[in-house]
N, C-alpha and C positions, 0 to 999 in steps of 0.2 A: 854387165849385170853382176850382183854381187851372188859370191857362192854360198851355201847353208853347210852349216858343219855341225854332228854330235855327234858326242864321243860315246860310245858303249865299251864300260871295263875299260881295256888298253887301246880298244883299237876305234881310230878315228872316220867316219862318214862323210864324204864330203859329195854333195847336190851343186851338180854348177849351174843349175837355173831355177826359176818355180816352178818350170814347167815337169821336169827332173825331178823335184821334189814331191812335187803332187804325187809323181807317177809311183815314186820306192813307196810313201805314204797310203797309198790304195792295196784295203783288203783283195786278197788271192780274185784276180780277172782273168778267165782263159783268153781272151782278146788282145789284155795287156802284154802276155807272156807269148803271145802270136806277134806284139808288134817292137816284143825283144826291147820292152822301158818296163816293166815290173820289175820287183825289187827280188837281188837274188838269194832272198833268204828270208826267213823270218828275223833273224835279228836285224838283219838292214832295214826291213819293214817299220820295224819297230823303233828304228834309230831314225826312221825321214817321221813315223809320225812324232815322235815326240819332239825333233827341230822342228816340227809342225806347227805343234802347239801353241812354240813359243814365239813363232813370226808374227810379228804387229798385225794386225790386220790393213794396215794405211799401205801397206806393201805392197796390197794389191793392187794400188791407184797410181803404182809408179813403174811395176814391172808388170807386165803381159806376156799370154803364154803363147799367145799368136801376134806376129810383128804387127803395130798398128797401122804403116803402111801396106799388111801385104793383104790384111783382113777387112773388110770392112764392117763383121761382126763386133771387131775388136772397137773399133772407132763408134760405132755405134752404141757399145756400154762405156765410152766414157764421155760419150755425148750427152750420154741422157742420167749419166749419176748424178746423185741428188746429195749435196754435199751435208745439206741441213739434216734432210733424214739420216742420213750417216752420222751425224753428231752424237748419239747418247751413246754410239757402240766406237765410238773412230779411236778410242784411246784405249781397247785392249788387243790382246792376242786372240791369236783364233782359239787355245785353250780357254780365256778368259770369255770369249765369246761362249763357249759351249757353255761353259757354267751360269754365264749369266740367261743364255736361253731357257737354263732346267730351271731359272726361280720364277717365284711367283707373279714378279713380276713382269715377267715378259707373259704377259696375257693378249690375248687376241688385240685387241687396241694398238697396242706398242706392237706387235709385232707386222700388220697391219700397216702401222707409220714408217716401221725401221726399212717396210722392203724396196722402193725406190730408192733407197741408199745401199743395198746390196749390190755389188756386182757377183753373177756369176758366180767366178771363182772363190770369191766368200764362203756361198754355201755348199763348195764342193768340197772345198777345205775342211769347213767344220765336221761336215760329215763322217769324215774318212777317219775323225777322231772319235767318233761314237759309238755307241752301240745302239743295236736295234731298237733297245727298250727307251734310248734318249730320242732318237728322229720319233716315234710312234708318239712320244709325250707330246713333242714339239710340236710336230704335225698334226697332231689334236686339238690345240689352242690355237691353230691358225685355219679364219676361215675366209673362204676367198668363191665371193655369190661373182653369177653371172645371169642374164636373163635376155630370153628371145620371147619365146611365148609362155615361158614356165619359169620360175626360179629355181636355178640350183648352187649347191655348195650351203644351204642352209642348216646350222648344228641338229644334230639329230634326224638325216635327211642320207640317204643313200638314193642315187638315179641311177640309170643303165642305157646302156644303148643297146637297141633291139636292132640284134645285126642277120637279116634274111639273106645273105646271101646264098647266091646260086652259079653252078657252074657254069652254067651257058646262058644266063639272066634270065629264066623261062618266068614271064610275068608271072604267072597260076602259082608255082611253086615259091614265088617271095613273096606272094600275097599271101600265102597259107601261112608261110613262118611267121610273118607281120601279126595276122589272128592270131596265131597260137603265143605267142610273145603276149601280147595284146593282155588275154584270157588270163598272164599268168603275173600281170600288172607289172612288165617289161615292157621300156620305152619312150620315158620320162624325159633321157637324158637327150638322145636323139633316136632317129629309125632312119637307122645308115646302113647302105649297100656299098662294098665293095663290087664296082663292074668288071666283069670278066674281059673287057675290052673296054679302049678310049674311045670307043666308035660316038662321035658325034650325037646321030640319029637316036644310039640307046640311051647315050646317057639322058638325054633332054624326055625320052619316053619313062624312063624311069624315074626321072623327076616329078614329070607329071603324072605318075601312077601316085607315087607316093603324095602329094599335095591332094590328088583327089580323094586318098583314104584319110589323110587329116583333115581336111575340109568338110568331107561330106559324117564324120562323124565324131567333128567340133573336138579333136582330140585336143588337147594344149599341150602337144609338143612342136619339136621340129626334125625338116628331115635333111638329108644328106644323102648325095652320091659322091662317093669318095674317091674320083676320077681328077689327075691331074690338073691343077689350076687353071690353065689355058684350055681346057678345055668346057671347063667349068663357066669361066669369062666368055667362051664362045656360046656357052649356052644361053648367059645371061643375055648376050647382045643375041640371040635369036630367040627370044623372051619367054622362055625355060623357067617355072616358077621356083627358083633357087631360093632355100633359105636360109644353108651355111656356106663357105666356101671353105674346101678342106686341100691339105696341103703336107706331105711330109717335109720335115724340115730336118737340117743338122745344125751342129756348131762351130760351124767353118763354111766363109763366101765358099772354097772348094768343094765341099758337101753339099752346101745351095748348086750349087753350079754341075755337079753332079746329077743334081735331084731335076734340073731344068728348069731353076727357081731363081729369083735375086728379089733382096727387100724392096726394091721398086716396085715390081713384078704384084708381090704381096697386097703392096699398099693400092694399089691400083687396083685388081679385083676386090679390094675389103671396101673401097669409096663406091665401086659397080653394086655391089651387094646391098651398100648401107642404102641406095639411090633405090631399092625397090621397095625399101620401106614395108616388110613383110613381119617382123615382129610387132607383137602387142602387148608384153611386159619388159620390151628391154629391146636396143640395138645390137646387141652382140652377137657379129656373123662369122666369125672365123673359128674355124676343128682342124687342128694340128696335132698330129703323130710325130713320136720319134722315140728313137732305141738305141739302146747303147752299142756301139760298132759299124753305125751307119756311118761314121768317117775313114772308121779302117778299112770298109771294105772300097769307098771308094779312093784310097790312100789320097786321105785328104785329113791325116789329122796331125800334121805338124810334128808330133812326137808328145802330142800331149794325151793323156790319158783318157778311155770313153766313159768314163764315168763324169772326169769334167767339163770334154765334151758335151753330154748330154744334159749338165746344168746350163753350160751356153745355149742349148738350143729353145730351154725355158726360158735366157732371156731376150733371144728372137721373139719368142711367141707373146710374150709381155706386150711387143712394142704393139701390137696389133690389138689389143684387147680382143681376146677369145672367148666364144662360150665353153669353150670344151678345148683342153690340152690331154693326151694321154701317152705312156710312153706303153708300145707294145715291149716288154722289156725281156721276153722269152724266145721274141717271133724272129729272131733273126740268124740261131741256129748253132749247135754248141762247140764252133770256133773259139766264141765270145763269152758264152755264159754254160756253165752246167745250170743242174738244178740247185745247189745248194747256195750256189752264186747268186741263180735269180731272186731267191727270196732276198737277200741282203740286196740286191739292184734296185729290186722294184720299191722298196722302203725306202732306201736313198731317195729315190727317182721321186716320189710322193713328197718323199721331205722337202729336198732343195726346191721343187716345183712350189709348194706353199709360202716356205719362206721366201720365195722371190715376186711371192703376188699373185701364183698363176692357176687358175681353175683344173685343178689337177684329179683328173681320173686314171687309173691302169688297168690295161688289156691283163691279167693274168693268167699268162699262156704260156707253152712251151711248142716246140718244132715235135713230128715226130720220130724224130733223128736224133732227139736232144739228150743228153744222159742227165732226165728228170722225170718224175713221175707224179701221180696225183695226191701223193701227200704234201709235198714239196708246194703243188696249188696250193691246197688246203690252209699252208700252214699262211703261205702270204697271203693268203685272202682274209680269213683271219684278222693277221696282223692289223692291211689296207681298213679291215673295218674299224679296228680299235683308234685306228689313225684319222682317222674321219674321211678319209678317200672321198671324191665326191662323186666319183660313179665308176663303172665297172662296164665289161661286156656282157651279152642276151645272147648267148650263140644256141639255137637249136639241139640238142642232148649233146652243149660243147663241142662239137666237134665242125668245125666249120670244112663242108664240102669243098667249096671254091679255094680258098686260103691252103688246103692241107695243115691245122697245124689244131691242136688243144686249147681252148678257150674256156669261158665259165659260161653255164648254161643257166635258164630263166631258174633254175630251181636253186641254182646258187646264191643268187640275191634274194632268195625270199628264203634261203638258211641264215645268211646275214642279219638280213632285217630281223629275224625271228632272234636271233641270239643277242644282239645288242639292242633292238628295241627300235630301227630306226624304220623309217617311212619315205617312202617314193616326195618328187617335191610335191609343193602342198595343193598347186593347182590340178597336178595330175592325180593327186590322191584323191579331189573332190569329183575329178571325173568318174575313176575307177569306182568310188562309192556309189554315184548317183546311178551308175548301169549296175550295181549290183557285183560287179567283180572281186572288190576285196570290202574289208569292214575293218572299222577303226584303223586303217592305213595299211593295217598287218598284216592280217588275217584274211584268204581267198575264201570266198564265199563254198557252202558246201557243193560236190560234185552232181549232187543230184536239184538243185537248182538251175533253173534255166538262165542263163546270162539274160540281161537286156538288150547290150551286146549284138548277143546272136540273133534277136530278134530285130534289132535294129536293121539289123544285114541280110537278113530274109526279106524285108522288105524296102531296101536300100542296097542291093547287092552289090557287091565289089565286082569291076569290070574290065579287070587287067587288060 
């Protein structure tokens, strides 16, 4: 493999692999410096990115940061490059790359066409030469719909996942969260339970709690139990009305293999899924999580860094066509990330996820162990909006019970929505109007108005 060398003043830097380079190149990661490949200084930083800049980007398609025999993440992004789509970018550098992303020309369309020609590493690369306010631009102009029973990822369109979970999955009390989410026009994106256990029996009763609350009151979303793949396929095949299948993933076979997962695995529950044939504006069954330091902690990431680890893991999730990708990018606990880190994570996390195609939402959360606080939310959430995020969490006043960790709460997307002007997707906005809940997309109806809603449910009672 060929070595990267720049010189700063007298003294010269030399990177003996990409993967080496990536890692001195990556803004300040408490993960990084946990797994002893961070760069040890600012100017060395600052010496891998600017030999950064200047690597071709074609580089990519000849050096890999995980051996293509030992990965078969690795072999799978160069299976599936797209050499055509690669063609209008394939003759610059990755600094040339970033620049040519800030013009005007790389407008939704082109960028759109350019992402099957992305690997990966591309967009880890470029990032790591940006700044905040270059991914947020970026990430703005790329939009990337998906659709089961709702459309989302549509410009000027913020969705949520209405997340009930409970400690001990007491039906009553995730039916309430569901309502009160519901009321506060959370839920668009999905109505996903975290189960407090794999237990067979719950997960398949929980599925069908949730299917009988969107059925019996014609909501147009979909739901999720966020319980293990296989157990999920078990459900299917004992005829459990599943509408997504959801799945943590990493970016390393060793991180699948960890997680109790492999791309076979995947593709086989996403064909069970597609066979029940339960969407009604679109096929797309699959909801994938993932965060940055899920390889290091199951030391499984090579020596490559988790930041571009976790653009490999968006482009696992690609290969599935997903309705929903998110990276919980706080949740996993401040080894990995402070608070000042997360917000520059989660931007990243947004960016490369778009630019590689993929219907990208983030959890913005934090541990409560994490040294971060609720401005640090505040500020990427924010950001996520200017960026055109395509959905977000519903966590009950943030604080998720089951999980222990800081989420965003229904009253956070409906600060969002209110500051930049955006709206639930469109099917679910015609819902929430026709009962009376919100108006003109935005706007919750006033407090002393009776929902339809609630009347609905007085005489259609929920029966966990």
């Amino acid at each position: 493999m060929p070595e990267h060398t720049h010189t700063v003043g007298s003294r010269a830097y030399r990177f003996t692999d990409l993967k080496t380079l990536l890692a001195r190149a990556t803004p300040a990661r408490a993960g990084d410096r946990l797994a002893g490949i961070a760069a040890a200084s600012a100017e060395e930083r600052v010496a891998a990115q600017m030999c950064l800049a200047e690597l071709p980007l074609a580089q990519f398609l000849h050096e890999t940061v995980i051996d293509y025999d030992q990965d078969d993440i690795t072999r799978l992004f160069v299976a599936r490059h797209d050499p055509v789509a690669f063609r209008p970018v394939a003759h610059l550098t990755v600094g040339d790359f970033r620049d040519w992303l800030l013009t005007y020309e790389a407008d939704a369309r082109a960028l759109a066409a350019l992402a099957p020609g992305l690997m990966p590493e591309m967009a880890a690369a470029v990032s790591k030469i940006m700044r905040i306010q270059d991914m947020v631009l970026v990430a703005r102009k790329a939009h990337v719909t998906s659709r089961f029973r709702d459309t989302l990822g549509l410009p000027g369109r913020l969705a949520t996942r209405l997340q009930p979970n409970h400690p001990t999955d007491d039906a009553k009390g995730i039916a309430a969260s569901v309502i009160d989410g519901l009321l506060y026009g959370s839920g668009d994106a999905v109505i996903g339970i975290n189960p407090a256990s794999d237990n067979l029996e719950r997960v398949i009763a929980l599925n069908r709690m949730l299917s009988d609350i969107i059925e019996r009151y014609a909501i147009p979303t979909q739901s999720c139990v966020l319980t293990h793949v296989s157990t999920t396929m078990q459900a299917m095949q004992a005829g459990a009305p599943v509408d997504l299948v959801f799945q943590s993933i990493g970016g390393s076979e060793a991180t699948n293999r960890s997680f109790g997962v492999s791309l076979s695995m995947l593709a086989e529950a996403r064909d069970m899924a597609l066979a029940l044939k339960r969407g009604s504006a679109g096929s797309d069954v699959m909801y994938f999580e993932t965060g940055q330091g899920s390889a290091l902690s199951a030391n499984a990431h090579h020596g490559v860094d988790q930041q571009t680890l976790e653009a490999r893991a968006y482009g696992v999730a690609r290969e599935y066509a997903p309705l929903l990708v998110n990276s919980v990018v706080g949740f996993i606990g401040p080894e990995y990330l402070d608070g000042r880190e997360i917000v520059r994570a989660g931007v990243e996390d947004h960016f490369c996820g778009k630019l590689l195609g993929v219907p990208m939402g983030v959890d913005v959360c934090y541990t409560n162990h994490a040294d971060a606080a609720q401005d640090d939310m505040d500020t990427l959430l924010t950001l996520l909006g200017a960026a055109g995020v395509n959905y977000i969490m519903g966590v009950p006043g943030a604080d998720d019970v089951m999980l222990n960790y800081q989420s965003t709460s229904f009253h956070d997307a409906l600060y969002l929505r209110q500051l930049l002007g955006l709206k639930p997707a469109p099917e679910f906005e015609a819902w929430l109007e026709a009962l009376g809940i919100c108006r003109d997309g935005l706007r919750l109806a006033p407090a002393a108005e009776p929902h339809r809603l609630l009347a609905l449910m007085e005489r259609c009672p929920v029966t966990p």
